[in-house]
C-alpha positions as CSV (number, residue, x, y, z in Angstrom):
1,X,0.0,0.0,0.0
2,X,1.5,3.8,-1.4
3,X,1.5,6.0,1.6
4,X,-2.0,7.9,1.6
5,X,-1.5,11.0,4.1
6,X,-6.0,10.8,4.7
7,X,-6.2,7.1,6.4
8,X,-5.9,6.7,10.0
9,X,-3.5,4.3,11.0
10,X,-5.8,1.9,12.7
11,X,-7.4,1.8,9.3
12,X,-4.0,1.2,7.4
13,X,-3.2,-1.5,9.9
14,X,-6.4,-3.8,9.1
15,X,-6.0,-3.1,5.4
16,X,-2.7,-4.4,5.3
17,X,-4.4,-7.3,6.9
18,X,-6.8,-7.4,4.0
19,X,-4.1,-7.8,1.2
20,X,-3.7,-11.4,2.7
21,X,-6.7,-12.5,1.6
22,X,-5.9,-10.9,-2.1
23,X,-4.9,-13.7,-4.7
24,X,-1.9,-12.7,-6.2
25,X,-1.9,-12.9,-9.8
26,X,-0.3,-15.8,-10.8
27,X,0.6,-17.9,-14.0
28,X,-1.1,-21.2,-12.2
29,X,-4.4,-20.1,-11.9
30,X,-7.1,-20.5,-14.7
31,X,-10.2,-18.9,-15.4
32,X,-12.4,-18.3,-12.6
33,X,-10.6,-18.7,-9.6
34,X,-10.3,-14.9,-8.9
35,X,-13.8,-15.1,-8.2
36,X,-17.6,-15.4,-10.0
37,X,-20.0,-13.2,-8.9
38,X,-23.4,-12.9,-9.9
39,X,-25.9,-10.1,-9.2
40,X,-29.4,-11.2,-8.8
41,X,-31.2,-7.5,-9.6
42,X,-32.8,-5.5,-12.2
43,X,-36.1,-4.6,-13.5
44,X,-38.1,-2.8,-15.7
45,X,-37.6,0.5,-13.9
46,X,-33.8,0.0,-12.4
47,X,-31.2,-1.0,-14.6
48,X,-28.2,1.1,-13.3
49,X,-28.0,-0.3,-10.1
50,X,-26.7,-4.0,-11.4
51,X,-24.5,-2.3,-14.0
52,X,-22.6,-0.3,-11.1
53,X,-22.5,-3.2,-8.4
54,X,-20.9,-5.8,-11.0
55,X,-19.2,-3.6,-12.5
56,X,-17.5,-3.1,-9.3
57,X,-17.3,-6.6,-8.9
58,X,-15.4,-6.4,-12.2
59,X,-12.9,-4.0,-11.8
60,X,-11.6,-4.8,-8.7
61,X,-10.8,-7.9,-9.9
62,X,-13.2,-11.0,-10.0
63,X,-12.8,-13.3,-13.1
64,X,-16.4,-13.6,-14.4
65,X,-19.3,-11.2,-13.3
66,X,-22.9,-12.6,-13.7
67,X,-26.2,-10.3,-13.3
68,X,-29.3,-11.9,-12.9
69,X,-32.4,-9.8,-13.9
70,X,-35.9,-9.6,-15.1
71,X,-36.2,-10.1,-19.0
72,X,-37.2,-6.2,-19.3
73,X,-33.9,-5.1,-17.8
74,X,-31.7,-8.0,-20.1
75,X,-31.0,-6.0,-23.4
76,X,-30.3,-2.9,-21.5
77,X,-27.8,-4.2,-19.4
78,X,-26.4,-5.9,-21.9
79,X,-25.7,-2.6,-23.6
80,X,-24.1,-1.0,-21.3
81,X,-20.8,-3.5,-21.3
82,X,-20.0,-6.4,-23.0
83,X,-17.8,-7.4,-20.2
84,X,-21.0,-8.7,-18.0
85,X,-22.6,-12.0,-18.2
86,X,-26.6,-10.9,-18.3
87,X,-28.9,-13.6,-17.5
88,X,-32.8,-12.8,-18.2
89,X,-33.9,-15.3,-15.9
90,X,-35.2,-13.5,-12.9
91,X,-39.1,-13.8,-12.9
92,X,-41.5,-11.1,-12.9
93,X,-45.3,-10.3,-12.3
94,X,-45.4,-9.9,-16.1
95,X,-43.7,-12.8,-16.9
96,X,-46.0,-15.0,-15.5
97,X,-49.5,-16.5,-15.9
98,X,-51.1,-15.7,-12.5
99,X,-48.9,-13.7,-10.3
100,X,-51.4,-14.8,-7.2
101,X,-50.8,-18.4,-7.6
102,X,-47.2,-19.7,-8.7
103,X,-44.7,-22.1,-7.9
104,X,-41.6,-19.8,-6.5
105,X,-39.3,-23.0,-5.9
106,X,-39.8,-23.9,-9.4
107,X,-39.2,-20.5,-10.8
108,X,-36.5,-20.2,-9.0
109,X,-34.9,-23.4,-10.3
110,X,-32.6,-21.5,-13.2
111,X,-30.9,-19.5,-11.1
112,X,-30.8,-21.9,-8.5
113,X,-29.2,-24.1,-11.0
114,X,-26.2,-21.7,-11.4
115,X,-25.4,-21.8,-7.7
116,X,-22.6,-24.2,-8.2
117,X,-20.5,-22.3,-10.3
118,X,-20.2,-19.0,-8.3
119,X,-18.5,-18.1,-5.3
120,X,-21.1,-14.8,-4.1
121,X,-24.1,-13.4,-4.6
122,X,-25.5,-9.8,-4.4
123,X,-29.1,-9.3,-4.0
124,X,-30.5,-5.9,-4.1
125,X,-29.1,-3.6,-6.6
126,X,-32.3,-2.8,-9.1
127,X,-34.1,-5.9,-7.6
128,X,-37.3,-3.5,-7.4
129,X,-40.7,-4.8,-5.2
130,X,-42.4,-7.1,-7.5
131,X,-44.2,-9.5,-5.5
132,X,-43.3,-12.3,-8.0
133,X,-40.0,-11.3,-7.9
134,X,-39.3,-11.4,-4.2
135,X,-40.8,-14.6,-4.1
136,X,-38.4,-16.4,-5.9
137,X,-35.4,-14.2,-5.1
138,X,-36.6,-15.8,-1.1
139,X,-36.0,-19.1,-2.3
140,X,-32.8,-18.4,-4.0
141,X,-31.7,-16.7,-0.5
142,X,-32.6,-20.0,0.8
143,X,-30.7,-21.9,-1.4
144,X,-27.8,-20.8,-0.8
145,X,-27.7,-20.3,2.6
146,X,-28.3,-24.1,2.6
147,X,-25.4,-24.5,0.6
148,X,-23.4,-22.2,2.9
149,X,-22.8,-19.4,-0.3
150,X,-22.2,-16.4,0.7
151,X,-24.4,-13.6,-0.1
152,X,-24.5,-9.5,0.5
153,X,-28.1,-7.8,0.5
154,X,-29.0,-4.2,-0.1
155,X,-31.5,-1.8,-1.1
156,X,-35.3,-4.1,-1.6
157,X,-32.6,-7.0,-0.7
158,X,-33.0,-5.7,2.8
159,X,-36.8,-5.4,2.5
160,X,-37.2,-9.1,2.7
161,X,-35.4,-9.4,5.8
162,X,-37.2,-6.5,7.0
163,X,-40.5,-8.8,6.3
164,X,-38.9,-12.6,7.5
165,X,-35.4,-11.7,9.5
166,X,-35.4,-15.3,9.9
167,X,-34.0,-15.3,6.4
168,X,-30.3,-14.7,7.3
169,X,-30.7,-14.9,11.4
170,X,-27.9,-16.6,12.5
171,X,-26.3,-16.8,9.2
172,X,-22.5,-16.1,9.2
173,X,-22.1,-15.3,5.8
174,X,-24.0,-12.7,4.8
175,X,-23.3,-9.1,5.0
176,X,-26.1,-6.4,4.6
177,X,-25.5,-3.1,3.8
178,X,-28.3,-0.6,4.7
179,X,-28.8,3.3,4.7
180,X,-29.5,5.6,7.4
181,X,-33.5,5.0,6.9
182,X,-33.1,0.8,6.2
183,X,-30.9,0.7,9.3
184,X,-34.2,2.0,11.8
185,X,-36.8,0.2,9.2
186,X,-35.1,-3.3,10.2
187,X,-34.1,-1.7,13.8
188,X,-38.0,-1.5,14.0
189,X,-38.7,-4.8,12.2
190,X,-36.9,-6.3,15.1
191,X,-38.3,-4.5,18.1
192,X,-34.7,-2.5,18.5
193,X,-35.0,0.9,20.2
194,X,-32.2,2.6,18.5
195,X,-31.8,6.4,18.5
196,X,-32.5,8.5,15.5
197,X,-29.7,9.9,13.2
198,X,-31.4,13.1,14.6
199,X,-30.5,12.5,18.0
200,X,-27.4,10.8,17.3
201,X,-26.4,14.0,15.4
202,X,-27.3,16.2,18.4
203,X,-24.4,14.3,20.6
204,X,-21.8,17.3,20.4
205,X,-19.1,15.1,20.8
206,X,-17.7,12.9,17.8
207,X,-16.9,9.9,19.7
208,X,-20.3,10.3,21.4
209,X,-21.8,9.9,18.1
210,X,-19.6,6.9,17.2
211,X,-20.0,5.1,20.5
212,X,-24.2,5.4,19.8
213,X,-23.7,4.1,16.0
214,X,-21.4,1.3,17.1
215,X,-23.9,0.2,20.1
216,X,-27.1,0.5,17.5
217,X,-25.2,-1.4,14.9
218,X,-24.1,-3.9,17.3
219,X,-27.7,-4.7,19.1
220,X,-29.0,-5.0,15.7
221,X,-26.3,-7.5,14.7
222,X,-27.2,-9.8,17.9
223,X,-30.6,-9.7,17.1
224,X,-30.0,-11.2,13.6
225,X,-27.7,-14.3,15.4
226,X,-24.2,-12.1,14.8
227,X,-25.1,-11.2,10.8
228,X,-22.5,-8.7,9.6
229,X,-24.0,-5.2,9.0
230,X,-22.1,-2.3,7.4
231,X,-24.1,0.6,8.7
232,X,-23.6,3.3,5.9
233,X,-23.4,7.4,7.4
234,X,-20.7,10.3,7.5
235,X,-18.4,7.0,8.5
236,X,-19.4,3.0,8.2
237,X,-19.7,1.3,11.3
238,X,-19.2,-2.7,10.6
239,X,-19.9,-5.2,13.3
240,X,-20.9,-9.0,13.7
241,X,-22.2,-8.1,17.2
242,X,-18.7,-9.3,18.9
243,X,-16.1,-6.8,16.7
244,X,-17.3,-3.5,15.2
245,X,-14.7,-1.3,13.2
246,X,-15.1,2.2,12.3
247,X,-14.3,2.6,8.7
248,X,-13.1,6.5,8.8
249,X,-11.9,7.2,5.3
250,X,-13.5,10.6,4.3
251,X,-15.5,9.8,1.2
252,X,-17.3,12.8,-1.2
253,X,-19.1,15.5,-0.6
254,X,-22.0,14.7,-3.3
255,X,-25.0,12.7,-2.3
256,X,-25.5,11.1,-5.4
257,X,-27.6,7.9,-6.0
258,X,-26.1,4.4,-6.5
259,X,-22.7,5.1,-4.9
260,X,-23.7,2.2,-2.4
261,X,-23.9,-0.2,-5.8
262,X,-20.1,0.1,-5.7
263,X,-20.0,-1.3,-2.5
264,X,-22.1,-4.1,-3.1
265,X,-20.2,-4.9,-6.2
266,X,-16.8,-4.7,-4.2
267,X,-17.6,-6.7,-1.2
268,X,-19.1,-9.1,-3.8
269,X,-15.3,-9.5,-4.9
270,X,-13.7,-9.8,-1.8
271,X,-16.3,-12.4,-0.2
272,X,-15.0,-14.4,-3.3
273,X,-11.1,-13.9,-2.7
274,X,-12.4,-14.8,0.6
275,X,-13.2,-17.9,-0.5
276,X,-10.0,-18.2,-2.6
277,X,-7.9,-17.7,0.5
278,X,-9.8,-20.5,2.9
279,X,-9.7,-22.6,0.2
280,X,-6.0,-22.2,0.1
281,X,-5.7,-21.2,-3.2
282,X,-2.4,-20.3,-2.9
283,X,0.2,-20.1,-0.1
284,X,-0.3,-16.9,2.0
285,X,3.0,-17.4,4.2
286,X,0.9,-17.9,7.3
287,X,0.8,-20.3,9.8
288,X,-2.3,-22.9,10.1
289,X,-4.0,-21.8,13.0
290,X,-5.7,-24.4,15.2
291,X,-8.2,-22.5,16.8
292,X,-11.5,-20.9,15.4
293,X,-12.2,-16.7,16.2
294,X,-15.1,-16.9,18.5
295,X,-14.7,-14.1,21.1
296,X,-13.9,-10.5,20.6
297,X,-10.2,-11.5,22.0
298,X,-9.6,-13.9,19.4
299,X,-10.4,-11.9,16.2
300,X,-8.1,-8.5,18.1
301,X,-5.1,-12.0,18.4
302,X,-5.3,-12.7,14.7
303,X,-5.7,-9.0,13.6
304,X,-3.1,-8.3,15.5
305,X,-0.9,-11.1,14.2
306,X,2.0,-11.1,11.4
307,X,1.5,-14.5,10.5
308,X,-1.1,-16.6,11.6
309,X,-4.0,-17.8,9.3
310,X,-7.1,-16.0,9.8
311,X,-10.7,-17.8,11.0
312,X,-13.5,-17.0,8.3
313,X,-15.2,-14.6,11.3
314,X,-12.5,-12.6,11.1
315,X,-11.9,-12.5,7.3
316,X,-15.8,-11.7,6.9
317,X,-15.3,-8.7,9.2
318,X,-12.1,-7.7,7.3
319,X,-13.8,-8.2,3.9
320,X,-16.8,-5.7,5.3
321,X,-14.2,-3.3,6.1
322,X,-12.2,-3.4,2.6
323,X,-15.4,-2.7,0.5
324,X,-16.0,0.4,3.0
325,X,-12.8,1.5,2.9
326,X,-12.5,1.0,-1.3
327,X,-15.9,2.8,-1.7
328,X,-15.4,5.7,0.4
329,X,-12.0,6.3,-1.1
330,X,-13.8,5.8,-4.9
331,X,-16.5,8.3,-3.6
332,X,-13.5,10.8,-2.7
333,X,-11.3,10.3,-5.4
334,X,-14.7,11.3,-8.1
335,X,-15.8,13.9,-5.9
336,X,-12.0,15.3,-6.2
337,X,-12.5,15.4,-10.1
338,X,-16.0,15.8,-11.0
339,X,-17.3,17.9,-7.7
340,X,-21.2,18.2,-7.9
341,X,-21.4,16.9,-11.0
342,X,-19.8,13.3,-10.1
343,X,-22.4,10.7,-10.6
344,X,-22.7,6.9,-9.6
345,X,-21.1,5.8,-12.9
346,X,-17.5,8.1,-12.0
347,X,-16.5,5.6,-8.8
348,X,-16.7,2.9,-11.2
349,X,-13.9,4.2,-12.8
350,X,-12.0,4.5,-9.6
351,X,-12.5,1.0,-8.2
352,X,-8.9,-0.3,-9.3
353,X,-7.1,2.7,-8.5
354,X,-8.5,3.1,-4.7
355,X,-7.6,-0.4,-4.3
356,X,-4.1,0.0,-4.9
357,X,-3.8,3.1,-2.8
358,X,-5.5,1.6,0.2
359,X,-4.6,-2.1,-0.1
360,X,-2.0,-2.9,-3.3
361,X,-1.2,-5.6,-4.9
362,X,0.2,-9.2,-3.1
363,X,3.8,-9.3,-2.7
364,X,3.7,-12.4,-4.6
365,X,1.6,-11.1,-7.9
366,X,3.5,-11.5,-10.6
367,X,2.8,-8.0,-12.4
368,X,5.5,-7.0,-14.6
369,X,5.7,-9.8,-18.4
């Protein structure tokens, strides 16, 4: 990692940690193993979102990025790059015969059919409210939770947890990523008193402010059985309800929509490097380590480690952290360039960039021919 003058060093510390879990780039490896994502979103009326978040997924650097949408979104997508895999497959409302009686597990059988070949899945980006739609994207959820896939959720993602949290309760592998106003929907959803961001705003003191965030995001973590939540504001606060980190890299000024799409893209990325790196793609230099992260001591022990393998909680937690971090410094870099006028579409062309600065290439990457 370059030095970069606006990251704390706490935050430089666990990103150095994350470049473990970054495949170097390698002669051995073959198509693929860098990581296949597929995002399972876009409909009639939203076909940016999906663009941006595998995008994202792309240009950090999985192999083969998938999106999964409604037929009406298909062509669209597809025209926006020809380096995406766009599946039409997603069922609709309009795509069916009678949207008040169908058979979800069976409509859901194409996508549930591609399962096996990816490592992630993001659910959310575009996804829109069709009943029909969420029917079958619940099953899929299902699915793959069964088969212990990891998946992040965002955006009408979140809405069906908001509806059944006992969709991803208890379920280590999934990371959801809401806004100020999702955070207090599934807050309420679960019978959480958590403070307003009005009130939270009124603390005059900073840490104040980040000690209510971190205790809101952590309650609502241990009511979904230690879920990972990235709760997005001024700074992310990421916790599994044991850990929480404060990612503190200052991001852009401008508002705009469908920045968050570039998170779920990124993390969808690093959730499959994840993968790579338990799997033991390749050798890391650490030592095996014995014992699995289950307290809050354990995962500080192999943070704070030089060389010890990591446990998947605490790799889930770093991977949470690197798509905050990567996003926020996207956000800055456009709103550097572009001021008011930067739009979603101008992090996209930071993704690679930011990850260099803040993380940088494997030691072992093979770069220069």
């Amino acid at each position: 990692m370059e030095s970069v003058h606006h990251v704390s060093t706490s935050s430089k510390v666990l990103l150095k940690k994350v470049r473990k879990m970054v495949p170097p780039m390698l002669e051995q490896f073959h198509k693929g193993q860098h990581g296949r994502v597929a995002v399972i979103g876009g409909s009639l009326d939203y076909t940016g979102a999906p663009y941006f978040s595998s995008m994202a997924s792309a240009r950090l650097g999985c192999d083969m990025s998938h999106v999964i949408c409604d037929k009406s979104a298909a062509t669209v997508i597809k025209t926006y790059s020809p380096n995406l895999m766009v599946h039409p497959i997603l069922p609709s409302s309009a795509s069916v015969k009678d949207p008040e009686s169908i058979d979800a597990p069976s409509l859901a059988s194409p996508i549930i059919n591609m399962l096996s070949r990816l490592h992630c899945l993001v659910i959310g980006p575009g996804l829109g409210r069709d009943g029909v739609t969420l029917k079958v994207v619940t099953e899929v959820m299902k699915e793959a939770r069964s088969r212990s896939i990891p998946f992040v959720l965002d955006a009408d993602g979140l809405l069906l947890v908001t509806e059944d949290p006992d969709l991803v309760r208890g379920y280590k592998e999934c990371i959801l990523t809401p806004n100020v106003n999702e955070f207090s929907r599934l807050a309420k959803a679960l019978g959480i008193d958590v403070p307003s961001l009005a009130e939270i705003n009124s603390k005059s003191d900073g840490a104040d402010r980040t000690s209510e965030e971190s205790k809101a995001c952590e309650q609502l973590s241990n009511a979904l059985g230690g879920v990972t939540i990235i709760q997005k504001g001024p700074h992310d606060v990421i916790s599994n309800g044991i850990t929480t980190l404060i990612s503190d890299i200052q991001g852009g000024l401008k508002r705009s929509g469908g920045q968050g799409d570039t998170l779920t893209g990124s993390l969808g990325t690093l959730l499959a490097w994840r993968a790579a790196y338990h799997d033991g793609l390749w050798d890391s230099g650490e030592k095996d380590n014995a014992k699995e992260a289950q307290t809050k001591e354990d995962i500080r022990a192999e943070l704070e480690s030089e060389d010890k393998r990591m446990s998947p909680c605490t790799t889930l937690l770093l991977a949470a952290f690197a798509g905050s971090s990567i996003t926020r410094e996207c956000s800055r870099r456009a709103f550097l360039a572009k001021g008011r006028s930067m739009q979603a579409s101008d992090l996209t062309d930071e993704v690679h960039e930011s990850f260099l600065k803040l993380i940088g290439e494997p030691e072992a990457s093979k770069m220069h021919l």
